[in-house]
MIRO-352401 format. One line per 2 residues: their letters; for each residue x, y, z of N, C-alpha, C. Coordinates in steps of 0.001 Angstrom, whole numbers, plus 524288, in hexadecimal, padded with zeros to 5 digits. Atoms other than C-alpha are relative to their C-alpha. Example, Ala and Ser with C-alpha at 12.3 -4.5 7.8 and 13.67 -1.06 7.14 Angstrom:
AS	8037A/7FB5A/80000/8300C/7EE6C/81E78/80384/804B0/80000 ~ 7FCCC/7FB5A/7FFC4/83566/7FBDC/81BE4/7FCFE/80442/802DA
//
This chain:
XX	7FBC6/7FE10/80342/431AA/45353/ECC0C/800D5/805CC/800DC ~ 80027/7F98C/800B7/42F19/462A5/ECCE0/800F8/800AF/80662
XX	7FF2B/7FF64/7FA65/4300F/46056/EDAE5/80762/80003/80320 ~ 7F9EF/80057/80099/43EC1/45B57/EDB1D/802B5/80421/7FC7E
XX	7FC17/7FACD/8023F/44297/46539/ED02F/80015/803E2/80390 ~ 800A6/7FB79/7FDBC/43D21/47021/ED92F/804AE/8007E/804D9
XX	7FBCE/80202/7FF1F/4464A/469F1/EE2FE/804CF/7FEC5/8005D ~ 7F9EF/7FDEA/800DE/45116/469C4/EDCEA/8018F/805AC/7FEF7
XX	7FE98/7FB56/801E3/45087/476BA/ED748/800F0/80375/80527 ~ 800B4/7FDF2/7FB7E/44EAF/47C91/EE5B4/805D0/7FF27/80216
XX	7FCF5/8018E/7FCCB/456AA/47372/EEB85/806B6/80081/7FFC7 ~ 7FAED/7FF6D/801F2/46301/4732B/EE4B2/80465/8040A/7FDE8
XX	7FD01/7FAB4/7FFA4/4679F/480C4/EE343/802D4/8009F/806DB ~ 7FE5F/7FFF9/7FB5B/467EF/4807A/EF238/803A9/7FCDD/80214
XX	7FC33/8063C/7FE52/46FFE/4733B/EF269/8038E/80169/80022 ~ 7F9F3/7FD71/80391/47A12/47838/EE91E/801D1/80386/80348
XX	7FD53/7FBC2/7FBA6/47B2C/484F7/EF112/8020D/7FE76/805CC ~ 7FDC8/801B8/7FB1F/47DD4/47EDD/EFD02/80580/7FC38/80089
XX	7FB0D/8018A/80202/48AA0/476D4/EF7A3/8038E/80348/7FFEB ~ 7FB59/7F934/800CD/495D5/47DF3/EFB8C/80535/7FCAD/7FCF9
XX	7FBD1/80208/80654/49FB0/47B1D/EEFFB/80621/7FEB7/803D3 ~ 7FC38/80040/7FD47/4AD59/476A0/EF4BD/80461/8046F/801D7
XX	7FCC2/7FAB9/7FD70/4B437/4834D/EF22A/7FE36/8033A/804E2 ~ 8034C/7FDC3/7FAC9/4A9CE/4885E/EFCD3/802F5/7FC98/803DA
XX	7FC9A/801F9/7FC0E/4AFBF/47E76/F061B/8057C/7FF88/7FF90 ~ 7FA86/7FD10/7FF3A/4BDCB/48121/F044A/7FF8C/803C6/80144
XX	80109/7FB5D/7FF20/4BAA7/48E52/F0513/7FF12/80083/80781 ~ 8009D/7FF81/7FC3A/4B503/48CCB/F12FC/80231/7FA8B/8020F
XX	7FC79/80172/7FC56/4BD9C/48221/F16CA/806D3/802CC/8004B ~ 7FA6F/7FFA2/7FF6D/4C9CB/48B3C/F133D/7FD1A/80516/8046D
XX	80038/7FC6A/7FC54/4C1FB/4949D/F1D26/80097/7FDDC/8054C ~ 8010A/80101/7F988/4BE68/48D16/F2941/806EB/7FCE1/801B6
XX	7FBD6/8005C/7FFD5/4CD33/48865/F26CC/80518/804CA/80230 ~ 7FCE8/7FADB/7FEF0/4D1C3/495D9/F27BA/7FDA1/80167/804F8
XX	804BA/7FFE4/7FA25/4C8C0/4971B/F347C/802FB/7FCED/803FC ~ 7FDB7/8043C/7FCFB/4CFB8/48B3C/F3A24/7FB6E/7FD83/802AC
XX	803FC/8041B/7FF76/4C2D7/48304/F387B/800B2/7FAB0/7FDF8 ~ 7FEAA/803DC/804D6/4CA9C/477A7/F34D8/7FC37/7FB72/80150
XX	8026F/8045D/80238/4BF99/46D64/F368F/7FB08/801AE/7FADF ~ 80472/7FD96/802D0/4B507/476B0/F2F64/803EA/7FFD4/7FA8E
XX	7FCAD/8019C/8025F/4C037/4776D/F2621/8013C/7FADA/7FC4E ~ 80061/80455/7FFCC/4C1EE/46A4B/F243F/7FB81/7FE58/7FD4F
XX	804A0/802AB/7FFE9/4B48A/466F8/F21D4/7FF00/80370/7F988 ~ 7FE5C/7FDD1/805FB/4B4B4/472EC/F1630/80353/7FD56/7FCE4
XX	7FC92/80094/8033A/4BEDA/46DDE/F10E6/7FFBC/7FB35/7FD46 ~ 80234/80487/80234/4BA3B/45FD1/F0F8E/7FC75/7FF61/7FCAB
XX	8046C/7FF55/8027D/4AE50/46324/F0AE3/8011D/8026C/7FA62 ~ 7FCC5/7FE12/80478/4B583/46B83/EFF3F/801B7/7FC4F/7FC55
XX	7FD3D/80527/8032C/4BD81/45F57/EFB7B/7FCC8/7FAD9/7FE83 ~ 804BF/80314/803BB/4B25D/45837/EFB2C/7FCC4/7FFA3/7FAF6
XX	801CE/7FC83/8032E/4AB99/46074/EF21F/803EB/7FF2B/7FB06 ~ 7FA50/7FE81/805D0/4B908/4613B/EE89F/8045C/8005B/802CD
XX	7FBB6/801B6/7FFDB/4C3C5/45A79/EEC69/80455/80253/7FC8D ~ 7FCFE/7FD3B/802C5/4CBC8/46289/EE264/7FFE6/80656/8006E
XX	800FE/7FAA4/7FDDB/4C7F1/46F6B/EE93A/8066D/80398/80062 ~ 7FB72/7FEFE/800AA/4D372/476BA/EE87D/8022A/80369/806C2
XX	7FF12/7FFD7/7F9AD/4DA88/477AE/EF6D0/7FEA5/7FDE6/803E8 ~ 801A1/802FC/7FBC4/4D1F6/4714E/EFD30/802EA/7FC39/803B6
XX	7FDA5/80340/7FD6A/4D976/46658/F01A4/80366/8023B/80357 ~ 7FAE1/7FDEF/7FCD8/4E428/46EA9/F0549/7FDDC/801C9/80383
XX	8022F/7FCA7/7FBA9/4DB97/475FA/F0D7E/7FF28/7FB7B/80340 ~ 804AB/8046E/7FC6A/4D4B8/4691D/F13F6/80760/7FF51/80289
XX	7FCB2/800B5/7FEAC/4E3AD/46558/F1626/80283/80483/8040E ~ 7FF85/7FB72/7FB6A/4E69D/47371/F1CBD/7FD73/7FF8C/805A7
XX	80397/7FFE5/7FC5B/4DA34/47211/F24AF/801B5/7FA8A/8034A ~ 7FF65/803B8/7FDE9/4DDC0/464DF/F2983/8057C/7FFEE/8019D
XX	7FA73/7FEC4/7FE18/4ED94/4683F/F2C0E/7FD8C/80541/804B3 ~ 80101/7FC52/7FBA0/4E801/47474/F34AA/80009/7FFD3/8053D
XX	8009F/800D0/7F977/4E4E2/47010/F4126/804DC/7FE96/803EB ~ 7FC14/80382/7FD94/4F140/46823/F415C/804AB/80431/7FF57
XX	7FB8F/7FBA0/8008A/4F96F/47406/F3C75/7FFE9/8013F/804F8 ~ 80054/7FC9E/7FC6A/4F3E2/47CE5/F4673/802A2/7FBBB/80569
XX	7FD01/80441/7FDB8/4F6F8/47159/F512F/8065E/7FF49/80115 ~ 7F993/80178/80016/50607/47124/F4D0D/801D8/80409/80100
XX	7FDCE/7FACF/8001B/5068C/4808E/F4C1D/7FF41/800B5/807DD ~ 80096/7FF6A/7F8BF/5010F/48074/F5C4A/802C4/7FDDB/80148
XX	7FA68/80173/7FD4C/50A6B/47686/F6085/8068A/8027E/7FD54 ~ 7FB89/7FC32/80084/51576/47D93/F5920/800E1/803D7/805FF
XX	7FFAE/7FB41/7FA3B/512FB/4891F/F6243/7FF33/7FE2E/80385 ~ 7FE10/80170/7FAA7/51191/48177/F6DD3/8046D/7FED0/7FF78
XX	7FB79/80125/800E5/51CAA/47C33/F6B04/803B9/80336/80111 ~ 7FB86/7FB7B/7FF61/524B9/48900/F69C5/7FDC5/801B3/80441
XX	7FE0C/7FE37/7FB27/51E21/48D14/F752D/80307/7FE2F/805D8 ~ 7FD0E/802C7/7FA95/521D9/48321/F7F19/806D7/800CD/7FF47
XX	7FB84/7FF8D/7FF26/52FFC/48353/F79AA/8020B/80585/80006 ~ 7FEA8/7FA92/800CB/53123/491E2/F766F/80227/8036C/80462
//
């Protein structure tokens, strides 16, 4: 018994601290987003909504992060585009 309390008392400060809360992952998925790390991104951002699905932005962000690749994509063929005809 005194063996498991000791145990927990040790153990479980360190647990807790190591839980990074969801605002922590929004937080560093609205960075590696701003980086243009959109799978690291991605993976923050899931992990967030996991956490609290009512996170506020989140989604929108996961939706940003996942429109990105395909933006950037449409914005390069644009400009090829104008350059071949230009």
């Amino acid at each position: 018994m005194f063996r498991s309390l000791l145990f927990a008392i040790l153990v479980l400060p360190v647990a807790l601290s190591a839980q990074t809360s969801a605002d922590e992952l929004l937080a560093k998925a609205t960075n590696a987003y701003a980086a243009e790390t959109y799978d690291l991104a991605q993976a923050y951002a899931d992990s967030a909504i996991a956490l609290n699905g009512e996170l506020p932005g989140a989604h929108k962000l996961r939706g940003d992060i996942k429109a990105a690749p395909e933006k950037f994509a449409r914005c390069l063929a644009g400009l090829c585009h104008r350059r071949e005809t230009g």
